[in-house]
C-alpha positions in Angstrom: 7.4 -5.3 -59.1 4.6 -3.3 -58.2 2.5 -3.7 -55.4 -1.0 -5.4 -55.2 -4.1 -3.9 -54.0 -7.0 -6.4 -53.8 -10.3 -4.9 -55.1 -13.4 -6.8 -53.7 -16.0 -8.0 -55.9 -19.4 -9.9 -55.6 -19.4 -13.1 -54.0 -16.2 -12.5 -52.2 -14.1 -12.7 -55.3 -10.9 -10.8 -55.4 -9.5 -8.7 -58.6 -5.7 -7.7 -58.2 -5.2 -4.6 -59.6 -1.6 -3.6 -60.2 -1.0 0.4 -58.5 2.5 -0.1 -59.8 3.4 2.0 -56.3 7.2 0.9 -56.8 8.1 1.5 -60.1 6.1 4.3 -60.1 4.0 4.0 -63.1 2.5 6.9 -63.7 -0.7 7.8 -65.9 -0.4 11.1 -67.0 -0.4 13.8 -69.2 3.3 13.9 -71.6 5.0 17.4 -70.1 5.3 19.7 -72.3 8.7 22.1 -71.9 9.4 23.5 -69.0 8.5 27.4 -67.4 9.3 29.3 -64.6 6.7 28.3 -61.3 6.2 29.1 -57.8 8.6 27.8 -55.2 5.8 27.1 -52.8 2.0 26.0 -53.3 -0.2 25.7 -50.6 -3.6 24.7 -51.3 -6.4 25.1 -48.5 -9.4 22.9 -48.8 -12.3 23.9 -47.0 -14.4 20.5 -47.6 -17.7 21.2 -48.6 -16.9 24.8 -48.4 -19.2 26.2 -50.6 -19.6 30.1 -51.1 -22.4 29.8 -48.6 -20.0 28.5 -45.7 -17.7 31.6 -46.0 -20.8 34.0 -46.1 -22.3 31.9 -43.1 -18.8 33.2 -41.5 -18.9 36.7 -42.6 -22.3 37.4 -41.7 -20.9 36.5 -37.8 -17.7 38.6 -38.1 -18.2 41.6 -39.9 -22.5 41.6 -40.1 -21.5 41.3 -43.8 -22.5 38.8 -47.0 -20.9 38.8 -50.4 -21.8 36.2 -52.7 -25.8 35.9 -52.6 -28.2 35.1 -54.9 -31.9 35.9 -55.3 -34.9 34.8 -57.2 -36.1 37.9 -59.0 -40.0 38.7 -60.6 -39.0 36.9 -63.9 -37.7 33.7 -61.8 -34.3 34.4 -63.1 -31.3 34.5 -60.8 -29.2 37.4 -60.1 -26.7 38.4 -57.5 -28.3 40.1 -54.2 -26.9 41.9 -51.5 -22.8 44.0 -51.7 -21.5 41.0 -54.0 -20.1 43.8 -55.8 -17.6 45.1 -52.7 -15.9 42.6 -51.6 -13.5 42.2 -48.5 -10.6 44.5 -48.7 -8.2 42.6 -46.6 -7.8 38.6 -46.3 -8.1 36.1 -48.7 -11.1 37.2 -50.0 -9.8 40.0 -50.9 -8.0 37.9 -53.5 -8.0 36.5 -57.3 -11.4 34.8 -57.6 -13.0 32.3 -59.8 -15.6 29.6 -59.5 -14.1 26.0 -59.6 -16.4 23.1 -61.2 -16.5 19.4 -59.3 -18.0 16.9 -61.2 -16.5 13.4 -61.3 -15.5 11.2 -64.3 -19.2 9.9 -64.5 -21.0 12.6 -62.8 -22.8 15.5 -65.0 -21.1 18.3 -66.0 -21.8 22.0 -64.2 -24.1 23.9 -66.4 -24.6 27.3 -65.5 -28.0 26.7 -67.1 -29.2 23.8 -65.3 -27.8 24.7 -61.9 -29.3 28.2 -61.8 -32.7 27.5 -63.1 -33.2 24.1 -61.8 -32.7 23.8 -57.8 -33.0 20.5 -57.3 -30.3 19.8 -60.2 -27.3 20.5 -58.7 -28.5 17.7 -56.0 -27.8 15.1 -59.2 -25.3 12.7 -58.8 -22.4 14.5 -56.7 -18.7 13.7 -56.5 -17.3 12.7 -53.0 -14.2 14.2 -51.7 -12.3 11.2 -53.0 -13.0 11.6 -56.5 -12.4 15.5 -55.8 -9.5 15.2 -54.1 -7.8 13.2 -56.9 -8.7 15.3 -59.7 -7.2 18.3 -57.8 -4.2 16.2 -56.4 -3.4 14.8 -59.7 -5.1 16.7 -62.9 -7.1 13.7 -63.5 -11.0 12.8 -62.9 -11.8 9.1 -61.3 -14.8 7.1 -59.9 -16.4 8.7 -56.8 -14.0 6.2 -54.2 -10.7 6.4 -55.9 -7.8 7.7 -54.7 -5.1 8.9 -56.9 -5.8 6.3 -59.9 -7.9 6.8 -62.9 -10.8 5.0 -63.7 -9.6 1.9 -65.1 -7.6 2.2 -61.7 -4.1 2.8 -62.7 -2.0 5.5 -60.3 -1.4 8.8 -61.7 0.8 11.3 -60.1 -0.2 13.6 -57.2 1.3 16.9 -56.9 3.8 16.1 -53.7 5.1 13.4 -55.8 6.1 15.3 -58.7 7.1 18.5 -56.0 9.8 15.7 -54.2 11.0 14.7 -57.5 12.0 18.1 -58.0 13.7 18.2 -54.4 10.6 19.8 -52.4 9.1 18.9 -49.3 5.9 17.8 -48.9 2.9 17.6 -46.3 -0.6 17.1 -46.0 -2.6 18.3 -42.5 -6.3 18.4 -42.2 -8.8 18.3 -39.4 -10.1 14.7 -39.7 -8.5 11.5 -39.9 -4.8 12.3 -42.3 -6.0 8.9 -43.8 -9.2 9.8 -44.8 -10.0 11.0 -48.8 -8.8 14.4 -49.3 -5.2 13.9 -47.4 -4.8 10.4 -49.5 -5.7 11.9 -52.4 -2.2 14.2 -52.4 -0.2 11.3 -50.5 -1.3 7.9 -51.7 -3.0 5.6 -54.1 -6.2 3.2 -53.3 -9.0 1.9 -55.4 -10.6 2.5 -52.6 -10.8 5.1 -50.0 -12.3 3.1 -47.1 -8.7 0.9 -47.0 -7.6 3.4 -44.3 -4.7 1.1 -43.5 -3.4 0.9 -46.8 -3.6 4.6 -47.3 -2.1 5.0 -43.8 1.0 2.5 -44.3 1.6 4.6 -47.8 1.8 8.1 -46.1 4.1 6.5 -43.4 6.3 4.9 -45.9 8.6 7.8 -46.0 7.9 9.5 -48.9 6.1 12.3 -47.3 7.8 15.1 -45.3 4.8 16.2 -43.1 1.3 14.0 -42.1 -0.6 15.8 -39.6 -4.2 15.0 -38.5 -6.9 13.6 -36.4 -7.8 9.8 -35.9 -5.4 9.1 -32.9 -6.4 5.2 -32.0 -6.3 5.7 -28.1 -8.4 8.5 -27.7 -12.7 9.4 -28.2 -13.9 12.2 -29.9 -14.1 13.9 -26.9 -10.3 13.7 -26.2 -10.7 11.1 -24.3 -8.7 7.9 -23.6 -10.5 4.6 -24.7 -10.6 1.9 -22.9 -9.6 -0.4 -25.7 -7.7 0.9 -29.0 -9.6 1.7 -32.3 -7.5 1.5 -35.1 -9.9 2.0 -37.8 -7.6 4.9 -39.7 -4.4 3.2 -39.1 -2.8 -0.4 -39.2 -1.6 -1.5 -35.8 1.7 -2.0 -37.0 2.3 1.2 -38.5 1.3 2.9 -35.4 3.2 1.0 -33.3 6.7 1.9 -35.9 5.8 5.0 -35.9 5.3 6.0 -32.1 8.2 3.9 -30.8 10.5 5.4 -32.9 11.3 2.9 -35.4 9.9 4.8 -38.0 11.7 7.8 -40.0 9.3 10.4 -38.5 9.2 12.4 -34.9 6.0 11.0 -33.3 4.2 14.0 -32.2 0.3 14.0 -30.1 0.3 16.2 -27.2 -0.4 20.2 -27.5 3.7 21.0 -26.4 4.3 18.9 -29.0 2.2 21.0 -31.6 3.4 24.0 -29.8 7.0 23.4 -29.8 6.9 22.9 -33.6 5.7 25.9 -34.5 8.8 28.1 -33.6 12.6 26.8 -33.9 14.1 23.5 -34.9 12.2 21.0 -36.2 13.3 17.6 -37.4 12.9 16.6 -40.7 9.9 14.4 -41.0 7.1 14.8 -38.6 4.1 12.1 -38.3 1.5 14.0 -36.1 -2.2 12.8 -34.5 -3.3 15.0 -31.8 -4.9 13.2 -28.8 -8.7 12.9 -30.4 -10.8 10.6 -32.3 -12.6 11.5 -35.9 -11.8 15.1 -35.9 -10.8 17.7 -33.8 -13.6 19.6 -32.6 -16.8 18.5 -34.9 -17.4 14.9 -33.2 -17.7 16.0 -29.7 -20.9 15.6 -27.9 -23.2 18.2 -27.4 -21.3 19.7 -23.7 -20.3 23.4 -24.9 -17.0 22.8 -24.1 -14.1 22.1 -26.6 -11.7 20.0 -26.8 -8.3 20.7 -25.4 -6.8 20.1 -28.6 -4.4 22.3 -31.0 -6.4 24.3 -33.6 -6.1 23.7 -37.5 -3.9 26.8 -37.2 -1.2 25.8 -35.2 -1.0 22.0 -37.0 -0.7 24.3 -40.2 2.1 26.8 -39.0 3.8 23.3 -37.5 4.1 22.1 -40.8 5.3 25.5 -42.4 8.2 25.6 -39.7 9.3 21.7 -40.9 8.8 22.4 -44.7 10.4 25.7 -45.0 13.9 23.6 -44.2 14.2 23.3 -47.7 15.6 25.8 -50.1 13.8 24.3 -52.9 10.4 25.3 -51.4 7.9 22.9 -51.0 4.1 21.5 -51.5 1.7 21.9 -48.8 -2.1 20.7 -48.4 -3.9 22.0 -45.6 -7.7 20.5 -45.2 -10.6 21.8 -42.8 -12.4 18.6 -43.3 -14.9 18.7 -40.9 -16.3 21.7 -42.9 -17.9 18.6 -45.0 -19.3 16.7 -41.9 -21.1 19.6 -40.2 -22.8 20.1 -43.8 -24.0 16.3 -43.8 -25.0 16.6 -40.4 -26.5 20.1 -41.3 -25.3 21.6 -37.7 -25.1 25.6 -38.4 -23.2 25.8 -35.0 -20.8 23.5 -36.1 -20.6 24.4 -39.3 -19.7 28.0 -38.5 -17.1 26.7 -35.9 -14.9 24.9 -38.4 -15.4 27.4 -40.8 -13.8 29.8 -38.6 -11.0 27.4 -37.3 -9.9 27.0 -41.2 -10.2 31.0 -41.7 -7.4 31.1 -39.1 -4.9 28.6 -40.8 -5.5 30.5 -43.8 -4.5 33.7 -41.9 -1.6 31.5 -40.4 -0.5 30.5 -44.3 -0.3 34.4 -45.3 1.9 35.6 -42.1 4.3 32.8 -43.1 4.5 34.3 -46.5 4.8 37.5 -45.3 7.0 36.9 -43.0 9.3 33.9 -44.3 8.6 33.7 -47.7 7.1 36.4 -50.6 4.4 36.6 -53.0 6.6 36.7 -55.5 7.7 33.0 -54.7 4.8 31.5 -53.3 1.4 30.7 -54.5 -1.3 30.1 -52.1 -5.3 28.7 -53.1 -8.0 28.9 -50.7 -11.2 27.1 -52.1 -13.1 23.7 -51.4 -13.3 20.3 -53.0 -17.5 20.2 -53.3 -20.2 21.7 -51.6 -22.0 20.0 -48.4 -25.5 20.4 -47.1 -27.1 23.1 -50.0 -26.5 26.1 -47.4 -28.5 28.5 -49.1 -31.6 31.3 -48.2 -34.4 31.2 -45.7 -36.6 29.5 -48.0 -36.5 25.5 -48.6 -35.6 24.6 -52.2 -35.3 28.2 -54.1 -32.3 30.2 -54.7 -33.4 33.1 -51.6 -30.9 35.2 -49.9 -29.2 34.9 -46.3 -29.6 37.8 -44.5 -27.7 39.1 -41.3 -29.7 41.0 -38.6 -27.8 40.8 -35.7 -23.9 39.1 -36.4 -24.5 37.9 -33.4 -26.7 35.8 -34.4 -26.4 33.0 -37.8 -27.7 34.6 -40.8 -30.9 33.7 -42.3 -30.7 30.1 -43.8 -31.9 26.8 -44.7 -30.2 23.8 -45.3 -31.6 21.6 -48.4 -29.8 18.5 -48.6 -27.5 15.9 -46.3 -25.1 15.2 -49.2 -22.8 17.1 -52.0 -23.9 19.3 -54.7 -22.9 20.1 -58.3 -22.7 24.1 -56.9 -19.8 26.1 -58.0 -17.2 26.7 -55.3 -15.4 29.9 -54.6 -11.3 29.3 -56.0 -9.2 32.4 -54.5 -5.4 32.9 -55.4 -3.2 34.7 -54.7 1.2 34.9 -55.4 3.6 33.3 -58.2 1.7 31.7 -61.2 -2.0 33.8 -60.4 -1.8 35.0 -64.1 -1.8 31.4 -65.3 -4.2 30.8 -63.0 -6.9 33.3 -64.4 -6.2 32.3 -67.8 -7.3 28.7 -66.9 -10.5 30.3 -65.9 -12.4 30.8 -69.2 -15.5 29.1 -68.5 -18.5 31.9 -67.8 -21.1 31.7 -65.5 -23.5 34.2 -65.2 -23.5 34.5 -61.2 -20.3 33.7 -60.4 -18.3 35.0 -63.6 -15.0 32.8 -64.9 -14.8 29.0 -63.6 -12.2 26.6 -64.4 -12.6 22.7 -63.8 -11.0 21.2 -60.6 -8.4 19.4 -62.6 -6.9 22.4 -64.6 -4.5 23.9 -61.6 -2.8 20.6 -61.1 -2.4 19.9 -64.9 -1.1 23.2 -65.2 1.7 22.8 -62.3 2.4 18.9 -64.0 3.0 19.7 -67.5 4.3 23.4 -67.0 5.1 25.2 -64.1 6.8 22.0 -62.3 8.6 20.1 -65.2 12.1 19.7 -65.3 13.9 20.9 -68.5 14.5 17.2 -71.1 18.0 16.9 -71.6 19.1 17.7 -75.2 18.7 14.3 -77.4 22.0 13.8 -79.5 21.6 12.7 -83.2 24.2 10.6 -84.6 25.5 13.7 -86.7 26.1 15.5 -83.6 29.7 15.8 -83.7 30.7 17.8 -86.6 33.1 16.7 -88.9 36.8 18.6 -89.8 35.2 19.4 -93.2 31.9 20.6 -92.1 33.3 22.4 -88.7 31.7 26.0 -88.9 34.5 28.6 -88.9 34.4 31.3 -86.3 33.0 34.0 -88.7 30.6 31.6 -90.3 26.4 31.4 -88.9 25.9 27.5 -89.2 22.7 27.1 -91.6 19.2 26.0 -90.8 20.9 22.3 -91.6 23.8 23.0 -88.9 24.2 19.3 -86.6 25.1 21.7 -83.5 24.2 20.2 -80.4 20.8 21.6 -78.8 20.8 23.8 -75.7 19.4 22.7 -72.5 16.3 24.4 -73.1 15.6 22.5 -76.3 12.2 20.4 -75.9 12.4 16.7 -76.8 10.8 15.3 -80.4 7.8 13.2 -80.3 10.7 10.4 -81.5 13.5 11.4 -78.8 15.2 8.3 -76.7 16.5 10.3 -73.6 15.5 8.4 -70.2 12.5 10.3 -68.6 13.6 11.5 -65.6 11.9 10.5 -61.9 9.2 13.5 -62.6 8.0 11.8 -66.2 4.6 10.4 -66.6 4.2 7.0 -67.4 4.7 6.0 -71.6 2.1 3.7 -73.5 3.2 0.7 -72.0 2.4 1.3 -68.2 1.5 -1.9 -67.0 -2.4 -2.4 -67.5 -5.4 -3.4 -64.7 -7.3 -6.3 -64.2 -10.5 -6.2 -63.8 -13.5 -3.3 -65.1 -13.6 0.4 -63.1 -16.0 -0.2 -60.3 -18.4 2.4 -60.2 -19.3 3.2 -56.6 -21.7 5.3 -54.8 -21.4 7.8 -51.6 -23.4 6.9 -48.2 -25.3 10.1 -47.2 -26.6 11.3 -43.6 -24.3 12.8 -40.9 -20.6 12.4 -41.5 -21.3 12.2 -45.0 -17.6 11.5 -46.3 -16.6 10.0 -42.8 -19.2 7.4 -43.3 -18.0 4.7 -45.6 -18.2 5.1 -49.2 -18.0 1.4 -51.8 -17.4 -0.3 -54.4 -20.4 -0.8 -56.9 -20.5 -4.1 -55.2 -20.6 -2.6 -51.5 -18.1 -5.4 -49.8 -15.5 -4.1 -47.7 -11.7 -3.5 -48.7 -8.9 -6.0 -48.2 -6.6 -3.7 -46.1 -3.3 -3.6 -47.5 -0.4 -4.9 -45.0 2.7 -3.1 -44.6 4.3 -6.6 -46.3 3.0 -5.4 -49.6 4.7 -2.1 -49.4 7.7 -3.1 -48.1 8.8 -6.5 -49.5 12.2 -7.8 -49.5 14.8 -6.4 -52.1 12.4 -3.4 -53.6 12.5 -0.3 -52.8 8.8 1.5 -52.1 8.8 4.4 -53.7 5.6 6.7 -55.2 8.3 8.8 -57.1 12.1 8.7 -56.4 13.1 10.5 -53.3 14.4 13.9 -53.7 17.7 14.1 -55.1 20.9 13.7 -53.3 22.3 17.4 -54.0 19.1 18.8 -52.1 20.4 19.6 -48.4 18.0 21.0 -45.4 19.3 23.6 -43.5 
């Protein structure tokens, strides 16, 4: 029986939309045969992060810029400054491609358009929800959907399909863990804005990791409240999960984060460190920071949890407030966070260098949209930043409060790059080979992480006494020998998908039309609340829902029984 998510619409009515969360339904593309693929993905999201953001960065650390643009005597746009030399060391010393954004109803990137037109790429953006689940899942939605399509059915995320094949799997960002791009790999929603119902999803178990801000007790300014503010989780699941009635080790103070970083860990970790919205971004304007751990430390945390598993494991590591200081267009800010996700990435490559390999593991650094149009000194044209002093920010200008259809910088690295650069043959003429946001999950979903089908028997199978090949005898192109393990199924094969198949033809259908939906701008940009086409608020879903009596909640089966931790 699957479970119900209510779907406002005009007038107060309700539409019940059927997520088919327990008998996991899934609305996907058919796998084709298996092939070899990475052990470990990790995928770093820099929200809003466009190429901009990690040049804002460089200009302060090394004086340096790499990806600029300028507006030359013909008005045509060519690359200006060393785009050419590159960073030697780091990850941008990586694989690079552009990445496209768009959502299901949003316009296409041209090259064209984008680089002749300014004002063009400010048309009709995605929001990190709609971004988040066509990275997450393969599969482009309305802007406010979270891991369904857009006639709302849920399609599989990429930590679902890594537990099916015995992985572990975690999500940590700097904002709230229930807010769009976490829910995106760990839950399914019509709507993004039903925190609680996202929240009660990523507690149900499934997930082996779910680290972030939005702690109900304390302020932005990690400070307690007076009253609790459980706007990004349900009472109920809070209360289960810090009084230990829950599977997962409660974790909120900085020993906590500390101690998880180094030694033994237990096996499922739910962690909010003592601050509101996010963990540095929201506080007030006092110079000092908040005495909370850095996205660093919740990523290496993680790492020390997920790397219990021989199988290897899914991560998705978020600097989300990267996003917010671009709606709020705060340099300072912007050039904080940025910095604060450079060192998680730094923390992801000493854990593969020093716990994992390259050869195993396959790490992306790159961003969901761009926030704020960062660009040149000059308002509205493609103009360079410039670095005088690195002390200083580097010339700039920001032209907008919301996304943008920009390319974003896509840098690999590790097991399955070479499929990864073959996905990229889109061209633009600025930032060379692109591929489309959805194309890396597709690739790990109907590729890289498929199970090998089981061989489908025929009813001639079993050979006969009189048609038993001999030992010196080839069979013929007729022989009925029984396939080999690695024999891919026919279009008309009855062998039971296993718990890692996409849903067939007759995956139960939705009530109701795809809302189409629109994204509230000004500061906090995707922290402010994003709705439904007819802008009433989401029926939060109750724990009830998720957990009724006699089925067992389940977004894919839970990993198999042979799998053991260390």
């Amino acid at each position: 029986m699957p479970s119900i998510i209510r779907r406002p619409l005009a007038g107060g009515a309700v539409a019940l939309t059927a997520l088919a969360i327990a008998g996991t339904a899934f609305a996907a593309t058919p796998a084709a045969a298996a092939e070899p693929g990475p052990k470990n993905v990790i995928v770093l999201i820099g929200d809003g992060m466009g190429y901009n953001f990690v040049d804002l960065a460089n200009a302060h650390t090394s004086g340096e810029t790499y990806y600029q643009v300028t507006t030359g005597g013909d008005k045509k746009v060519i690359p200006a400054g060393s785009n050419a030399d590159r960073p030697t060391e780091g990850f941008q010393s990586w694989d690079l491609a552009g990445m496209s954004t768009h959502w299901a109803e949003g316009p296409a990137y041209d090259p064209a358009e984008s680089w002749t037109d300014f004002e063009w790429n400010k048309n009709d953006p995605t929001d990190s929800a709609a971004a988040g689940t066509a990275m997450a899942t393969g599969v482009k939605t309305y802007n406010a959907g979270i891991g369904v399509d857009v006639d709302e059915n849920v399609v599989e995320n990429l930590s679902e399909r890594a537990n099916s094949l015995g992985k572990s799997t975690g999500v940590v960002t700097s904002v709230p863990f229930s807010h769009a791009t976490p829910a995106a790999y760990s839950a399914h929603n019509v709507s993004r804005n039903d925190y609680h119902g996202i929240a009660a999803q990523q507690l149900s178990g499934e997930m082996d990791v779910v680290i972030g801000a939005g702690h109900p007790f304390y302020d932005d300014d990690n400070q307690p409240l007076v009253a609790p503010n459980y706007q990004y989780v349900g009472q109920a699941e809070w209360e289960a999960a810090t009084s230990g009635a829950s599977d997962y080790a409660f974790l909120e103070t900085n020993e906590d984060f500390e101690a998880l970083t180094e030694g033994d860990t237990p096996e499922q970790v739910f962690g909010v460190p003592q601050v509101g919205s996010t963990l540095q971004q929201g506080r007030t304007d006092t110079g000092a920071k908040n005495d909370v751990p850095g996205l660093a430390t919740l990523t290496e945390g993680a790492l020390n949890v997920l790397d219990n598993n021989d199988s290897g494991m899914f991560l998705m590591v978020e600097g989300g407030a990267i996003d917010w200081t671009g709606h709020a267009n705060q340099t300072d800010r912007a050039l904080e966070e940025t910095l604060d996700f450079n060192d998680a990435v730094d923390s992801v490559i000493d854990w593969v260098e020093t716990e994992s390999s390259w050869d195993e593991t396959l790490v992306v650094v790159t961003a969901d949209h761009e926030t704020g149009y960062l660009s040149g000194p000059v308002e509205g044209q493609f103009t360079p930043m410039t670095v005088e002093n690195h002390l200083d920010y580097a010339t700039h200008s920001w032209n907008s409060t919301n996304h943008t259809n920009q390319l974003v910088p896509f840098f690999y690295k590790g097991a399955g790059a070479e499929q990864l650069t073959a996905l990229a043959d889109q061209r633009d003429p600025l930032r060379g080979h692109y591929l489309d946001n959805t194309e890396m999950a597709q690739w790990l979903l109907t590729s890289a992480w498929v199970e090998a089908a089981p061989p489908t028997p025929t009813a001639t199978t079993e050979p006969t006494a009189t048609t038993e090949p001999t030992a010196t005898t080839a069979p013929t192109a007729t022989a009925t020998t029984e396939p080999t393990a690695t024999t891919a199924p026919t279009a008309t094969a009855t062998t039971e998908p296993t718990a890692s198949a996409t849903a067939s033809a007759t995956a139960p259908a939705t009530a109701g039309p795809a809302p189409t939906s629109t994204s509230a701008t000004g500061q906090g940009g995707d922290s402010l609340a994003t709705t439904g086409a007819e802008g009433a608020a989401p029926i939060a879903i109750g724990a009830g829902l998720l957990l009724a009596a006699g089925i067992t909640v389940a977004l894919v089966a839970r990993r198999r029984a042979a799998t053991e931790r260390e």
